[in-house]
C-alpha positions as CSV (number, residue, x, y, z in Angstrom):
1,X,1.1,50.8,-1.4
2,X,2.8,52.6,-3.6
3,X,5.8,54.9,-2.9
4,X,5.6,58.5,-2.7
5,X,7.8,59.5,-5.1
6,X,6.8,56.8,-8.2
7,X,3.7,58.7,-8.9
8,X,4.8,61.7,-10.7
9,X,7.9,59.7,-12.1
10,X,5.2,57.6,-13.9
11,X,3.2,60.5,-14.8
12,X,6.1,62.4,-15.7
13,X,7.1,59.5,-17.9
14,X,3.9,58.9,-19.6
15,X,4.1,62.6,-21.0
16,X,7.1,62.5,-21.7
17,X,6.8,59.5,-24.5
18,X,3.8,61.4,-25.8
19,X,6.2,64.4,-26.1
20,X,9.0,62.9,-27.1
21,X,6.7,60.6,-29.8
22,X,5.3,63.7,-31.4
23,X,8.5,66.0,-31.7
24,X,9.8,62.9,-34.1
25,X,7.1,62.2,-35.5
26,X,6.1,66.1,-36.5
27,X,9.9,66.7,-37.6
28,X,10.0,64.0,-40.2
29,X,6.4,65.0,-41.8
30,X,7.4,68.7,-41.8
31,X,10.4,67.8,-43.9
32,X,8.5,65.8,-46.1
33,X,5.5,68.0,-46.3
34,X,7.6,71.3,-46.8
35,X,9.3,69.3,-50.3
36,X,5.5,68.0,-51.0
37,X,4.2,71.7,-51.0
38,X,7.5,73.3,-52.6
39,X,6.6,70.8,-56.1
40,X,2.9,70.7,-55.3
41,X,1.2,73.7,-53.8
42,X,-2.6,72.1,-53.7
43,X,-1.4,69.5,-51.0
44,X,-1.0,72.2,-48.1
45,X,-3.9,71.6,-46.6
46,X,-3.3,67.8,-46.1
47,X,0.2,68.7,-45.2
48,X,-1.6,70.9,-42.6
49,X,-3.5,67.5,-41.2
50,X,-0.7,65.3,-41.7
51,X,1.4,67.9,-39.1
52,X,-1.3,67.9,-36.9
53,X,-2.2,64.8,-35.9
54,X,0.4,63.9,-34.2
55,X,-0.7,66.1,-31.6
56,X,-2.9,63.0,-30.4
57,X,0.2,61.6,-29.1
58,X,0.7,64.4,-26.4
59,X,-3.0,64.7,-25.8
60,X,-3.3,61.2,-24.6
61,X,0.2,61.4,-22.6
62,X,-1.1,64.3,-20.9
63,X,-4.5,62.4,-19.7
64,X,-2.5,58.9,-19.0
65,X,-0.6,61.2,-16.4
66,X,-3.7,63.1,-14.9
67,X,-5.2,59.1,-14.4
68,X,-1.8,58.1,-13.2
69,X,-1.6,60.5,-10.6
70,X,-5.5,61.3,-9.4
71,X,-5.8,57.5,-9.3
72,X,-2.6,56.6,-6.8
């Protein structure tokens, strides 16, 4: 059986890597991507990908934690 108070910890955990994950990742391509579009302005759009896809990361956080917690 598992103890009361390791369910949200876990869960709490697992979104918080996701979080975590995407906040560095998103900071290093928006430095990039903001020199990329400064010298070439036809790459904003894939900037604008690039800077969103990291969004994944917290997306999947958030439904490894729902799991976590409606499966204990």
């Amino acid at each position: 059986m598992v103890e009361n108070w390791a369910v949200p910890i876990g869960a709490g955990i697992a979104f918080f890597g996701g979080a975590i994950a995407c906040g560095w990742a998103q900071s290093r391509i928006g430095a990039a991507g903001a020199g990329t579009v400064a010298e070439k302005p036809e790459t904003a759009g894939v900037i604008i990908i690039l800077e969103a896809l990291p969004e994944t990361l917290v997306i999947l956080g958030f439904v490894v934690a729902t799991l976590i917690i409606l499966m204990s």
